[in-house]
Backbone atoms as SQL, in Angstrom:
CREATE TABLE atoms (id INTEGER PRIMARY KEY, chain TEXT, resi INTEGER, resn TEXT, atom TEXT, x REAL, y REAL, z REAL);
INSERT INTO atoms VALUES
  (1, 'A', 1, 'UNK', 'N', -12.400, 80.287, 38.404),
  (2, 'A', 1, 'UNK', 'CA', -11.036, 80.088, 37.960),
  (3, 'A', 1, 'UNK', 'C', -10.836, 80.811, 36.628),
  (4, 'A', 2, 'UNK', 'N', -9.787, 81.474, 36.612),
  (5, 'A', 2, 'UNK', 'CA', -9.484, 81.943, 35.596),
  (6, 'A', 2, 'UNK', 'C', -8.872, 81.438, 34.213),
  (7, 'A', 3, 'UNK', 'N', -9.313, 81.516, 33.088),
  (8, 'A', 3, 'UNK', 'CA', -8.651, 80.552, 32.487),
  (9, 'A', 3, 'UNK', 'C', -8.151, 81.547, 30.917),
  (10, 'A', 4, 'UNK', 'N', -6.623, 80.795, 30.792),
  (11, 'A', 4, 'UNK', 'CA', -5.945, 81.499, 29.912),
  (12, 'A', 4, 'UNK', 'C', -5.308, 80.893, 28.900),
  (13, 'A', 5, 'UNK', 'N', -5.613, 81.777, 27.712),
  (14, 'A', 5, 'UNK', 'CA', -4.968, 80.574, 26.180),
  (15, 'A', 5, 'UNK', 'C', -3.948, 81.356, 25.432),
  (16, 'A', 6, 'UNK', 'N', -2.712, 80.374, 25.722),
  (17, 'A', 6, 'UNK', 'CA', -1.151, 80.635, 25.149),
  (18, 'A', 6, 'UNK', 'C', -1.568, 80.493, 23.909),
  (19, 'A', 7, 'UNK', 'N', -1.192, 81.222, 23.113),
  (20, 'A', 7, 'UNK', 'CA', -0.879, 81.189, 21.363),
  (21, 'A', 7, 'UNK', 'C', 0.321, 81.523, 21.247),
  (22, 'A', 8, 'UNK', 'N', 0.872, 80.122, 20.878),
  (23, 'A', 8, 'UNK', 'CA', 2.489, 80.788, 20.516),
  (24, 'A', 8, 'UNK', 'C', 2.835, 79.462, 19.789),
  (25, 'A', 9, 'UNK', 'N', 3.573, 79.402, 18.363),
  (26, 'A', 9, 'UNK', 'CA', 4.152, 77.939, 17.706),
  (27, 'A', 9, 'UNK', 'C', 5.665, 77.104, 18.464),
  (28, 'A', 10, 'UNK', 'N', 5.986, 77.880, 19.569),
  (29, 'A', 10, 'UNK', 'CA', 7.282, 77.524, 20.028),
  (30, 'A', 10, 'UNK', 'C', 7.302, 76.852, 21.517),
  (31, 'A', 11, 'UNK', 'N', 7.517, 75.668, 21.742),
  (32, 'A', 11, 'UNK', 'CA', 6.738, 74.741, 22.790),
  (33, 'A', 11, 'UNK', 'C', 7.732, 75.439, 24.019),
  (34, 'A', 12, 'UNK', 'N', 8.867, 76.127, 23.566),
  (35, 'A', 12, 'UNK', 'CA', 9.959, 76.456, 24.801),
  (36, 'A', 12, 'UNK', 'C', 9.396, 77.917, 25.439),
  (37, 'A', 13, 'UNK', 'N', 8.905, 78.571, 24.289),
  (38, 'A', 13, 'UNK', 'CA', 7.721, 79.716, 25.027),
  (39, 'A', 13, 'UNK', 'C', 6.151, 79.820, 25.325),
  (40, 'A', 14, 'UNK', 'N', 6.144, 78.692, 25.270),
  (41, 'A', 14, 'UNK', 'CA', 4.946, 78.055, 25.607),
  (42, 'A', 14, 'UNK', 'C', 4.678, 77.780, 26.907),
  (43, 'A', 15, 'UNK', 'N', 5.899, 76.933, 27.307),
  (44, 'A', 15, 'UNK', 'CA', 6.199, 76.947, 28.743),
  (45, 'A', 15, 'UNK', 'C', 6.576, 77.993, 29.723),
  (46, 'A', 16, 'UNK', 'N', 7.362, 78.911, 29.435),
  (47, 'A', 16, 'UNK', 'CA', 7.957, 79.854, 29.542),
  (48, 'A', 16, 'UNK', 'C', 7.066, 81.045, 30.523),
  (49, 'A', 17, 'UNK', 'N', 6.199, 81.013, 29.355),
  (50, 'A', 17, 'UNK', 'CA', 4.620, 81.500, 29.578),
  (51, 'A', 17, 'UNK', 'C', 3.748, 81.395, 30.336),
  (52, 'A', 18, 'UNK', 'N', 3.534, 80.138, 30.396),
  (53, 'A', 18, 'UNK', 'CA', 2.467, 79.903, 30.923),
  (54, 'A', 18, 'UNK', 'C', 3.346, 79.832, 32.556),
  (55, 'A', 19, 'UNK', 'N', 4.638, 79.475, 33.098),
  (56, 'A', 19, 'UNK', 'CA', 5.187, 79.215, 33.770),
  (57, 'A', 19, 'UNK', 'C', 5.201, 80.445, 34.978),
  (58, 'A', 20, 'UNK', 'N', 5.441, 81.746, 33.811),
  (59, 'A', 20, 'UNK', 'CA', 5.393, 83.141, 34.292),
  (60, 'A', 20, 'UNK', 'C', 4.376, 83.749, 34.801),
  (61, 'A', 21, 'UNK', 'N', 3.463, 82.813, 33.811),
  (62, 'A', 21, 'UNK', 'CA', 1.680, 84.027, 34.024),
  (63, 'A', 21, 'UNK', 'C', 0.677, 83.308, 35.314),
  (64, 'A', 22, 'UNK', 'N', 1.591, 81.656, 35.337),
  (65, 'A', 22, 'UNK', 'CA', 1.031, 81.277, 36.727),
  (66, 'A', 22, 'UNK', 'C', 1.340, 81.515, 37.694),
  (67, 'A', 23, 'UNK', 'N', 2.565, 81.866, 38.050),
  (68, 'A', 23, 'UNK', 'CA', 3.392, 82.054, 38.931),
  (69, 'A', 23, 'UNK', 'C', 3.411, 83.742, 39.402),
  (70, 'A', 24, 'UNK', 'N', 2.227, 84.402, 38.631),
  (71, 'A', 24, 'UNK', 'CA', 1.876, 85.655, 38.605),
  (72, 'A', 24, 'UNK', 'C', 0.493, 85.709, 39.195),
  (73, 'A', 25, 'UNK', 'N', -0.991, 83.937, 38.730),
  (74, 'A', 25, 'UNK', 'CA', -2.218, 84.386, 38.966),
  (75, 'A', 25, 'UNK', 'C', -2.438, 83.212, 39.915),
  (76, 'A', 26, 'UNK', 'N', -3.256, 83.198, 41.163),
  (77, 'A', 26, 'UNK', 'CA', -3.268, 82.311, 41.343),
  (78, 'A', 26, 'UNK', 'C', -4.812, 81.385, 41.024),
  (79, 'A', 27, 'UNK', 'N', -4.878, 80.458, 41.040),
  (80, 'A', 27, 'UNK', 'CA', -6.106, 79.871, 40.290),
  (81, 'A', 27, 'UNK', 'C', -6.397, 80.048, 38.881),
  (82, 'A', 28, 'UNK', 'N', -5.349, 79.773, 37.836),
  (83, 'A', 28, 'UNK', 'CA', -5.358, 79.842, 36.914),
  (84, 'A', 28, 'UNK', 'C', -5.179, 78.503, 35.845),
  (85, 'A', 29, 'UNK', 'N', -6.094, 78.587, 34.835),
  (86, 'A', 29, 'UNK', 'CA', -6.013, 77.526, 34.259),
  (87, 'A', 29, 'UNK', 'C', -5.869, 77.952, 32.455),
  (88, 'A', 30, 'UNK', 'N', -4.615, 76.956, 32.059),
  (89, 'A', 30, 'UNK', 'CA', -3.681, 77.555, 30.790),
  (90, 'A', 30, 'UNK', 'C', -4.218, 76.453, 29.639),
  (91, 'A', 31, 'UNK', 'N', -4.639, 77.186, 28.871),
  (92, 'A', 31, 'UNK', 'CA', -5.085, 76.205, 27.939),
  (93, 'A', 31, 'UNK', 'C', -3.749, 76.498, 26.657),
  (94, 'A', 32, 'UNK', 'N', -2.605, 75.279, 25.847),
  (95, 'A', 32, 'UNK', 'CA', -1.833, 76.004, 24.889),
  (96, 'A', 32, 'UNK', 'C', -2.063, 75.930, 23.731),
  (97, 'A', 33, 'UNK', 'N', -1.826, 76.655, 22.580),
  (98, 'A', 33, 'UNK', 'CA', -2.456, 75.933, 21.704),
  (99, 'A', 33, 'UNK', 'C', -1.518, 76.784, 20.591),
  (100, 'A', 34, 'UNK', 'N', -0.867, 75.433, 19.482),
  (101, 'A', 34, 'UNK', 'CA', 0.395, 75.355, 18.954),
  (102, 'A', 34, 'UNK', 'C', 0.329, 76.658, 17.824),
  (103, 'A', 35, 'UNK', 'N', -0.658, 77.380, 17.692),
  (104, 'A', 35, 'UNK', 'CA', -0.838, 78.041, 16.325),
  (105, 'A', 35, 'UNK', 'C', -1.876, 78.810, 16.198),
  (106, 'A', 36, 'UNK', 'N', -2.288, 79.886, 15.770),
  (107, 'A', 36, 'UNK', 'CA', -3.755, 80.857, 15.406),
  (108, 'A', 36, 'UNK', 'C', -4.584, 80.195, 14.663),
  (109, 'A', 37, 'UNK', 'N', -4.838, 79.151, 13.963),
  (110, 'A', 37, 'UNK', 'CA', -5.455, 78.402, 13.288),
  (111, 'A', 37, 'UNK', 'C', -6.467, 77.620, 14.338),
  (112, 'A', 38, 'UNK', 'N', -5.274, 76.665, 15.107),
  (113, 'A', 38, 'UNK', 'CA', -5.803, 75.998, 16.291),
  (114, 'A', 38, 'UNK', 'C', -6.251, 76.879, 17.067),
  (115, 'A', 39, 'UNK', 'N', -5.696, 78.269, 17.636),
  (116, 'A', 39, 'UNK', 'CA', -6.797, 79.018, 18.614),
  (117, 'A', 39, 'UNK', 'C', -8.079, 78.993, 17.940),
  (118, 'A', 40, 'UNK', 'N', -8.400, 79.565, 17.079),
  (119, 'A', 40, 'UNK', 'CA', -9.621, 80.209, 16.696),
  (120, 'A', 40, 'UNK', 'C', -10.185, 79.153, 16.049),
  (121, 'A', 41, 'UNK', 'N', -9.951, 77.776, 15.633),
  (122, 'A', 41, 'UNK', 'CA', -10.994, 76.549, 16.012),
  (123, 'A', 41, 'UNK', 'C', -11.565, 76.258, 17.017),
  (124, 'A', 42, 'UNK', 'N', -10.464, 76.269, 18.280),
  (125, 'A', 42, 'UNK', 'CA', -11.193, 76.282, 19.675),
  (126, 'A', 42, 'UNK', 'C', -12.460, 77.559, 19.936),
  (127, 'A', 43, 'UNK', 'N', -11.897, 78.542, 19.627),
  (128, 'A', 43, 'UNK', 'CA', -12.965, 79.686, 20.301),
  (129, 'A', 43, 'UNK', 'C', -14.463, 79.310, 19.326),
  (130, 'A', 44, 'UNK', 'N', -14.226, 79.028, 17.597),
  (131, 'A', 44, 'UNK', 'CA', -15.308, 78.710, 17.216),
  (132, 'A', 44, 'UNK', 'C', -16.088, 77.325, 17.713),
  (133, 'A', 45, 'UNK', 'N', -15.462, 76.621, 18.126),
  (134, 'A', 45, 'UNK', 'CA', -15.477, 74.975, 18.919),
  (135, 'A', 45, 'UNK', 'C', -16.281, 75.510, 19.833),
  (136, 'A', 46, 'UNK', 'N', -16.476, 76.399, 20.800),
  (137, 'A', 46, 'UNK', 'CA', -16.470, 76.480, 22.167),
  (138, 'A', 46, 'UNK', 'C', -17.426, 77.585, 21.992),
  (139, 'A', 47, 'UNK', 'N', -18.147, 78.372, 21.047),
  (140, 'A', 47, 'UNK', 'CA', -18.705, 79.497, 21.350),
  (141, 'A', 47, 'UNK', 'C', -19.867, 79.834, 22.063),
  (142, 'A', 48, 'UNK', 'N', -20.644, 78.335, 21.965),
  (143, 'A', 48, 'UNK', 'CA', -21.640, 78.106, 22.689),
  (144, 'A', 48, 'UNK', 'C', -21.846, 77.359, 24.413),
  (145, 'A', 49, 'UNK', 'N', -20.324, 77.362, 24.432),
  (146, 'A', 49, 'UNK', 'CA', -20.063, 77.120, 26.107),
  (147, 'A', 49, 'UNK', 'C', -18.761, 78.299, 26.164),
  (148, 'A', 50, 'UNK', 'N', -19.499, 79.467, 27.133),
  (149, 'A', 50, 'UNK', 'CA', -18.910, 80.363, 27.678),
  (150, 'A', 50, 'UNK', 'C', -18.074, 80.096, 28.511),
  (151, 'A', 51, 'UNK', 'N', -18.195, 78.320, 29.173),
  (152, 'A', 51, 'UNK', 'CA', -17.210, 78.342, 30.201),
  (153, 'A', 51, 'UNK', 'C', -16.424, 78.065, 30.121),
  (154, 'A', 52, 'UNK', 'N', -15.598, 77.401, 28.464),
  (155, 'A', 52, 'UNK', 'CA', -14.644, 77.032, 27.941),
  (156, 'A', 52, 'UNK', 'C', -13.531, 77.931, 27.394),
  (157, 'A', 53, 'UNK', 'N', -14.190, 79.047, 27.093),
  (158, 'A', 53, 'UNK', 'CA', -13.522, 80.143, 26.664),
  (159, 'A', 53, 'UNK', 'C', -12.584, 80.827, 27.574),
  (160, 'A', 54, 'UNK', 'N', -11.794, 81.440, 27.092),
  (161, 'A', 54, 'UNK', 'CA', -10.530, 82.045, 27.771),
  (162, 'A', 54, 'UNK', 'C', -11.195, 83.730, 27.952),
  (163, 'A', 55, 'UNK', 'N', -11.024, 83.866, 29.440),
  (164, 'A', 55, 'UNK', 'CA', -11.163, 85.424, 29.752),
  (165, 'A', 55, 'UNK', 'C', -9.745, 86.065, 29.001),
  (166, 'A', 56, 'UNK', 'N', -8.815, 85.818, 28.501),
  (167, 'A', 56, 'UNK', 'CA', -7.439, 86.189, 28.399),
  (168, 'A', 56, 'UNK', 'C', -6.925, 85.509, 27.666),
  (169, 'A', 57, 'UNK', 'N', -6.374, 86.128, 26.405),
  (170, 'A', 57, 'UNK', 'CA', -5.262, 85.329, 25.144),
  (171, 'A', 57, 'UNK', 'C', -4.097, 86.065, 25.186),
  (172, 'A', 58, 'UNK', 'N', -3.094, 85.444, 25.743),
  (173, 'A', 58, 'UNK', 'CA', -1.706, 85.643, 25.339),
  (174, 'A', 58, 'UNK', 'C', -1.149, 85.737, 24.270),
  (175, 'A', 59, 'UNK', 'N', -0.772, 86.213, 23.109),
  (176, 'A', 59, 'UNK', 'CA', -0.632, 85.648, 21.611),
  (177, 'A', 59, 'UNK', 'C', 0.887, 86.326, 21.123),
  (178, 'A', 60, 'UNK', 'N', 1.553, 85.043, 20.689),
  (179, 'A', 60, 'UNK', 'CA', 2.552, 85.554, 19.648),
  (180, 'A', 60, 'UNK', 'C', 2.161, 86.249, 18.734),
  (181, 'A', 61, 'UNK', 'N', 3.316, 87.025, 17.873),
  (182, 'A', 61, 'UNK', 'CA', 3.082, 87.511, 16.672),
  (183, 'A', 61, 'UNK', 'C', 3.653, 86.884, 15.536),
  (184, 'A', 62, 'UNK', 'N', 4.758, 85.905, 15.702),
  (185, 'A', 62, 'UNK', 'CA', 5.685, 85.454, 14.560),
  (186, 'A', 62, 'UNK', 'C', 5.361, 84.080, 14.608),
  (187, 'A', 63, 'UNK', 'N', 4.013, 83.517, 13.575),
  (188, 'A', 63, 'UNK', 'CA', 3.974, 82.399, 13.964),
  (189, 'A', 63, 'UNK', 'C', 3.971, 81.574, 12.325),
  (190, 'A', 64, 'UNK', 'N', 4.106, 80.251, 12.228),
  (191, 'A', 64, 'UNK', 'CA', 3.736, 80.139, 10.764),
  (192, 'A', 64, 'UNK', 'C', 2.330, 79.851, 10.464),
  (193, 'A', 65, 'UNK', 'N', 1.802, 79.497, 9.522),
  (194, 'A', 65, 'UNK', 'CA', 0.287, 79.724, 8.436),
  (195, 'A', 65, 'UNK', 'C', -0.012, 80.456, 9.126),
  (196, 'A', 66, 'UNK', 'N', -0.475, 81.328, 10.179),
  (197, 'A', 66, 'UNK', 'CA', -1.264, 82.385, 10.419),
  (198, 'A', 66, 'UNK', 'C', -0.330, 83.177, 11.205),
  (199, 'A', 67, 'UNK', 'N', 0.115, 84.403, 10.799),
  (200, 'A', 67, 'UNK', 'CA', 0.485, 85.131, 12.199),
  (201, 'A', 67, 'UNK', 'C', -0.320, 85.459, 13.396),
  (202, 'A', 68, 'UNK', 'N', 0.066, 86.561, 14.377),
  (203, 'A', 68, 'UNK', 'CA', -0.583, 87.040, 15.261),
  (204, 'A', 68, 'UNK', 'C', -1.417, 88.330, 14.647),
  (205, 'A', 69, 'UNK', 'N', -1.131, 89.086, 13.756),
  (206, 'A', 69, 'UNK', 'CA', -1.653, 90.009, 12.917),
  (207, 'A', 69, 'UNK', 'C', -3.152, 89.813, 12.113),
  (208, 'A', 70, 'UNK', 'N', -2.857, 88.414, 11.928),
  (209, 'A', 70, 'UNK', 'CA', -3.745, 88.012, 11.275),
  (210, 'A', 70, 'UNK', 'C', -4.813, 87.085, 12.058),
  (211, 'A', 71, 'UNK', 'N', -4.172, 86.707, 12.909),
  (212, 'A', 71, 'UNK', 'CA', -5.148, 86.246, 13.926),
  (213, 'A', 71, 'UNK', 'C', -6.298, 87.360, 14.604),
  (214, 'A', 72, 'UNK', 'N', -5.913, 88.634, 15.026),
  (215, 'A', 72, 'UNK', 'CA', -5.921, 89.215, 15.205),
  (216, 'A', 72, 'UNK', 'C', -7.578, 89.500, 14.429),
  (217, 'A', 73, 'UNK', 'N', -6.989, 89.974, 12.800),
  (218, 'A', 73, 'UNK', 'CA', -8.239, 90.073, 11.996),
  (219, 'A', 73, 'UNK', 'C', -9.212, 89.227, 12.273),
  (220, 'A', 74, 'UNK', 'N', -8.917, 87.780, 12.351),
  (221, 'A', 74, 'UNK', 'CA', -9.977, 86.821, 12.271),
  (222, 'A', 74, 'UNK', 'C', -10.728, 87.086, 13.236),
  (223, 'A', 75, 'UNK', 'N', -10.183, 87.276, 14.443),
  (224, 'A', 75, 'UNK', 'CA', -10.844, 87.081, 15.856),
  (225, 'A', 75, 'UNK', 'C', -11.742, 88.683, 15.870),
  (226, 'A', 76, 'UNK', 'N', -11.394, 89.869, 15.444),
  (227, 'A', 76, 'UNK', 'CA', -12.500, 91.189, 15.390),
  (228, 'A', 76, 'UNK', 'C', -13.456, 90.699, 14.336),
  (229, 'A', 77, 'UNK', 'N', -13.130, 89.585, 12.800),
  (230, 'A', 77, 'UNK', 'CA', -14.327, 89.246, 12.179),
  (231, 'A', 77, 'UNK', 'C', -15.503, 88.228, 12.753),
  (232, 'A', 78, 'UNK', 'N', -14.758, 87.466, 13.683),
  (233, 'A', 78, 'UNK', 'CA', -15.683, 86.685, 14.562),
  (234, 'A', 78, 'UNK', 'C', -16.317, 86.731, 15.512),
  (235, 'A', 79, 'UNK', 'N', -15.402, 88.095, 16.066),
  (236, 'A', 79, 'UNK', 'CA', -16.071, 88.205, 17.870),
  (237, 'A', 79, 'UNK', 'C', -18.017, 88.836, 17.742),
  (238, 'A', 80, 'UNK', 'N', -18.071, 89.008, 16.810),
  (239, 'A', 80, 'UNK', 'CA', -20.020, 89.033, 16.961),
  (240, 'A', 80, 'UNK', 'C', -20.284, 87.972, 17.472),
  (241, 'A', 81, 'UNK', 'N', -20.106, 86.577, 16.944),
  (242, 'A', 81, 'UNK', 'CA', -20.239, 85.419, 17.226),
  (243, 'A', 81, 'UNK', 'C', -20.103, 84.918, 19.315),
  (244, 'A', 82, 'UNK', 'N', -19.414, 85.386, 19.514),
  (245, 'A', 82, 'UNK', 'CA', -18.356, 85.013, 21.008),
  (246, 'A', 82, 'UNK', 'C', -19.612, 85.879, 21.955),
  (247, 'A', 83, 'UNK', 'N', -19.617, 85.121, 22.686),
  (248, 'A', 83, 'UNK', 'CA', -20.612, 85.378, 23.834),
  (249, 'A', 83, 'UNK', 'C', -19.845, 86.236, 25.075),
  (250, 'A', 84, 'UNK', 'N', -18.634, 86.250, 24.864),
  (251, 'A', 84, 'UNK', 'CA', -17.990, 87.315, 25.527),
  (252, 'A', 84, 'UNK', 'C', -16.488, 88.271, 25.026),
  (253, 'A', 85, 'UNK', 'N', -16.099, 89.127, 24.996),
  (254, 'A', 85, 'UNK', 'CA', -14.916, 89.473, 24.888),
  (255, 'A', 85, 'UNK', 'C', -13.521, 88.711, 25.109),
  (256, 'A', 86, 'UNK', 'N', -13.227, 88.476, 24.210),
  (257, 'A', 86, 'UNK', 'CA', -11.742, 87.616, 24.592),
  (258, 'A', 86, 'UNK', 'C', -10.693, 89.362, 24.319),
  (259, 'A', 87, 'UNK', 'N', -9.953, 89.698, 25.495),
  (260, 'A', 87, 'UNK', 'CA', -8.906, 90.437, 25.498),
  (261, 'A', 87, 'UNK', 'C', -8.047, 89.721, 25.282),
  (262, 'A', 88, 'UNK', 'N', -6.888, 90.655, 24.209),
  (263, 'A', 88, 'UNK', 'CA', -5.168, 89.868, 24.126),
  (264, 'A', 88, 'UNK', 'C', -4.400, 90.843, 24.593),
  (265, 'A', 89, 'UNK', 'N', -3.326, 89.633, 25.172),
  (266, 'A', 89, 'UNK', 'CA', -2.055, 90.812, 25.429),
  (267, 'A', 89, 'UNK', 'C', -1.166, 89.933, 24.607),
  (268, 'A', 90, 'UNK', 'N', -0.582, 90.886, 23.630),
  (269, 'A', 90, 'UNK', 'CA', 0.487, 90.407, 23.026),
  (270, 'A', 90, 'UNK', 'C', 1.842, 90.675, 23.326),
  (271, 'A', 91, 'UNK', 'N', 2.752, 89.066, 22.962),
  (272, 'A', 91, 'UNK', 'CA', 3.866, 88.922, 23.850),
  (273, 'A', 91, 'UNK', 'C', 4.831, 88.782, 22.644),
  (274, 'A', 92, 'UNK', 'N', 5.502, 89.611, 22.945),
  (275, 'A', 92, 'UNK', 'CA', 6.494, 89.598, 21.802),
  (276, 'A', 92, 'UNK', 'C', 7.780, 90.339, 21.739),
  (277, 'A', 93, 'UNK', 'N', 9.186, 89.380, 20.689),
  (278, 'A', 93, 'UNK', 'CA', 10.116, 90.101, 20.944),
  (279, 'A', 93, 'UNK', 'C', 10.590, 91.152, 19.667),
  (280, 'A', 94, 'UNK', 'N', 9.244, 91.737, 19.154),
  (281, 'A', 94, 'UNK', 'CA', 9.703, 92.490, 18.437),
  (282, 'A', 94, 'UNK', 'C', 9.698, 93.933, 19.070),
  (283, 'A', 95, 'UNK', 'N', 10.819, 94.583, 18.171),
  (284, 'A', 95, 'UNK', 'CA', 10.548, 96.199, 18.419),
  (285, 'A', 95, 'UNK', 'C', 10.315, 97.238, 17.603),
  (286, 'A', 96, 'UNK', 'N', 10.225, 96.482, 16.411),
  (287, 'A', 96, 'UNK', 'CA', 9.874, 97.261, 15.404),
  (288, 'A', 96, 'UNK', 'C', 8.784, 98.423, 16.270),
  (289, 'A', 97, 'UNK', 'N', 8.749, 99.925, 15.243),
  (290, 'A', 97, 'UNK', 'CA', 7.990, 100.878, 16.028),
  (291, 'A', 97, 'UNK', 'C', 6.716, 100.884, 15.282),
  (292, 'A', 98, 'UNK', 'N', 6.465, 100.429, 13.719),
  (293, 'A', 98, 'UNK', 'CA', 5.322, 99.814, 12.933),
  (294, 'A', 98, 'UNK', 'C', 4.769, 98.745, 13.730),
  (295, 'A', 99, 'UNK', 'N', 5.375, 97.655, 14.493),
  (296, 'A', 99, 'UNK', 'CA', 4.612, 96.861, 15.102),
  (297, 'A', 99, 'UNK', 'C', 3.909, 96.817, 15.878),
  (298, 'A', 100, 'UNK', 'N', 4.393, 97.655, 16.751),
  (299, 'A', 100, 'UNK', 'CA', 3.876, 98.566, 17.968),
  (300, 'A', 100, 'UNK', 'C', 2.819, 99.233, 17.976),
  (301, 'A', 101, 'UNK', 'N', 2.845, 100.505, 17.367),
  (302, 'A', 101, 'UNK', 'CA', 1.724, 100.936, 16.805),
  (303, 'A', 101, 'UNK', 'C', 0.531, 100.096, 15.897),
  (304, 'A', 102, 'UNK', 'N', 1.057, 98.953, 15.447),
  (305, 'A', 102, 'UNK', 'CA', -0.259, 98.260, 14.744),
  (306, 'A', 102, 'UNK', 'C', -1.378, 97.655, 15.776),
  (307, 'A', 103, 'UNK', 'N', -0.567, 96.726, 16.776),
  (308, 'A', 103, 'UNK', 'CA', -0.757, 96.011, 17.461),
  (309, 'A', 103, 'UNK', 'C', -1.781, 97.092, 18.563),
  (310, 'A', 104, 'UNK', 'N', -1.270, 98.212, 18.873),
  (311, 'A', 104, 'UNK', 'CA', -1.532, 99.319, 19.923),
  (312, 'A', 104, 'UNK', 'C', -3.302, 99.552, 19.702),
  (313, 'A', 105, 'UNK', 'N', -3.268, 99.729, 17.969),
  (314, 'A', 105, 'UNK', 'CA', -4.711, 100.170, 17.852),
  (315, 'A', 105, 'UNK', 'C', -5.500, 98.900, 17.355),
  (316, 'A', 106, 'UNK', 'N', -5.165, 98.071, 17.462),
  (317, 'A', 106, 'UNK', 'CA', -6.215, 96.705, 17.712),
  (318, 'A', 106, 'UNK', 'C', -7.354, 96.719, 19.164),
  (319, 'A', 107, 'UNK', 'N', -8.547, 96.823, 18.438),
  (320, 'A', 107, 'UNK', 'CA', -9.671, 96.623, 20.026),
  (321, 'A', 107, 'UNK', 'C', -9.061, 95.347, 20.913),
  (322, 'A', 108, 'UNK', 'N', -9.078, 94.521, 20.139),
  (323, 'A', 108, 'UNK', 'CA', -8.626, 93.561, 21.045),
  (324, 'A', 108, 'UNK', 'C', -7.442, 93.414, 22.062),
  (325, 'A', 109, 'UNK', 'N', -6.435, 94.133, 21.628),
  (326, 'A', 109, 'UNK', 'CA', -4.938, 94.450, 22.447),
  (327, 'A', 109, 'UNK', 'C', -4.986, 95.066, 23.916),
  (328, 'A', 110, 'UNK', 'N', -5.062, 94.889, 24.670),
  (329, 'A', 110, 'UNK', 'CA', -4.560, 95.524, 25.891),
  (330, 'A', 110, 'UNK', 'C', -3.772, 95.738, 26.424),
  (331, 'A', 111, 'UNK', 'N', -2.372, 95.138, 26.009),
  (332, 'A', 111, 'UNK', 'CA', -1.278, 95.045, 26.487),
  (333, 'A', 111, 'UNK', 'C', 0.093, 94.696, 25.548),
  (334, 'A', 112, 'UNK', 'N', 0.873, 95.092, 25.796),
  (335, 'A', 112, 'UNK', 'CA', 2.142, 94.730, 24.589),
  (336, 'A', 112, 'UNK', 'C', 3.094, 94.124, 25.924),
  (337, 'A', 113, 'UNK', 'N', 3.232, 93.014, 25.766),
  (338, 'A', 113, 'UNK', 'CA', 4.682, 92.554, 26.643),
  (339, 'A', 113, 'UNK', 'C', 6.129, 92.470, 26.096),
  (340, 'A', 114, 'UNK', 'N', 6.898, 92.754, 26.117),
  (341, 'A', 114, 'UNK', 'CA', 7.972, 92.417, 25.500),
  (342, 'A', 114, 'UNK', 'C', 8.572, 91.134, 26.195),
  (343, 'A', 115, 'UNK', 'N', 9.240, 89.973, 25.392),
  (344, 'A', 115, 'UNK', 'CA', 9.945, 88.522, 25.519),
  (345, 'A', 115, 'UNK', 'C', 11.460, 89.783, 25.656),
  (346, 'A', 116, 'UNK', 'N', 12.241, 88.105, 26.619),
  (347, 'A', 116, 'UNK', 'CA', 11.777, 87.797, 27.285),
  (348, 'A', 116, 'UNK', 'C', 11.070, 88.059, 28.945),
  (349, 'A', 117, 'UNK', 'N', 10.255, 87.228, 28.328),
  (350, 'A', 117, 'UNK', 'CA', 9.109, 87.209, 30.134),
  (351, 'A', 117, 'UNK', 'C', 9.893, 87.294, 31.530),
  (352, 'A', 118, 'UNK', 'N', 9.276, 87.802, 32.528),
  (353, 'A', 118, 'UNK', 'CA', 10.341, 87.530, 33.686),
  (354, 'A', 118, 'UNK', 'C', 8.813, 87.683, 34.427),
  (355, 'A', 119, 'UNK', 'N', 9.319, 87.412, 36.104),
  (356, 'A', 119, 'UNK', 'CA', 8.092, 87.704, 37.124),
  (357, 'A', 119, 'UNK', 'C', 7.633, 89.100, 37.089),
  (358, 'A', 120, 'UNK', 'N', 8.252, 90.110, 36.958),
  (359, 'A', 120, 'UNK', 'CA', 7.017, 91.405, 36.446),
  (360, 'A', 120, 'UNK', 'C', 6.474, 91.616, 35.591),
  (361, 'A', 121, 'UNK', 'N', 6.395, 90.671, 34.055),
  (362, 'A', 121, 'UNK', 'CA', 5.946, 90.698, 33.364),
  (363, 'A', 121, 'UNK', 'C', 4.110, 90.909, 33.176),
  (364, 'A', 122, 'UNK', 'N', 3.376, 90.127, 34.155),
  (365, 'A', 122, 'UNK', 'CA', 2.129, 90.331, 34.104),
  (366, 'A', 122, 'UNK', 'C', 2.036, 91.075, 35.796),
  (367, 'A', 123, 'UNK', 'N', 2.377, 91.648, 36.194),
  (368, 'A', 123, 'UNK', 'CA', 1.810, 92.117, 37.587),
  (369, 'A', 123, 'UNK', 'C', 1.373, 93.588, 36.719),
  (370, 'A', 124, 'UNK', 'N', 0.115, 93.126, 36.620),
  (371, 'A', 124, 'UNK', 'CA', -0.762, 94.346, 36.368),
  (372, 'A', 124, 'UNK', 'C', -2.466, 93.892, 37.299);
């Protein structure tokens, strides 16, 4: 089973999300989690059970105490630690063309979605 962790502070795209990306995978299991603070307690929580970990992080960028930018940092200073690669696709309604490009050359990024989500959103 596949399992996937929403980062986003907004409980209405939270749902939204996870609503879209199931309705996209089947056998999928959504872990949410209100903030980048709280993600990356879990991943340090969990580093020593691989099976807890998320193959896949969804992540806002506009969040409060930590952005997605900065989450971002934490998670390339930690991933030595992580017994596997956590890929993000970041979901977001910005368009800035600085954002874009920041986000673009992050190892971790694979994907830029633009909000809002619809059913083609993840058919990749």
């Amino acid at each position: 089973m596949e399992k996937v962790m929403i980062v986003d502070d907004n409980p209405i795209d939270q749902r939204i999300t996870s609503h879209v990306y199931k309705s996209s995978r089947q056998n999928t299991e959504v872990i949410v989690m209100e903030g980048a603070i709280q993600a990356l307690d879990y991943l340090k929580k969990h580093k020593d059970q691989p099976e807890h970990l998320p193959s896949l992080i969804l992540l806002d960028l506009d969040m409060p105490e930590m952005n997605g930018y900065d989450f971002l940092q934490q998670l390339k200073d930690y991933a030595a630690d992580l017994p596997k690669v956590c890929p993000v696709i970041v979901v977001t309604g910005s368009e800035i063309a600085s954002d874009i490009e920041k986000m673009k050359a992050d190892p971790h990024v694979i994907k830029l979605i633009p909000k809002p989500l619809n059913k083609l959103s993840f058919a990749f």
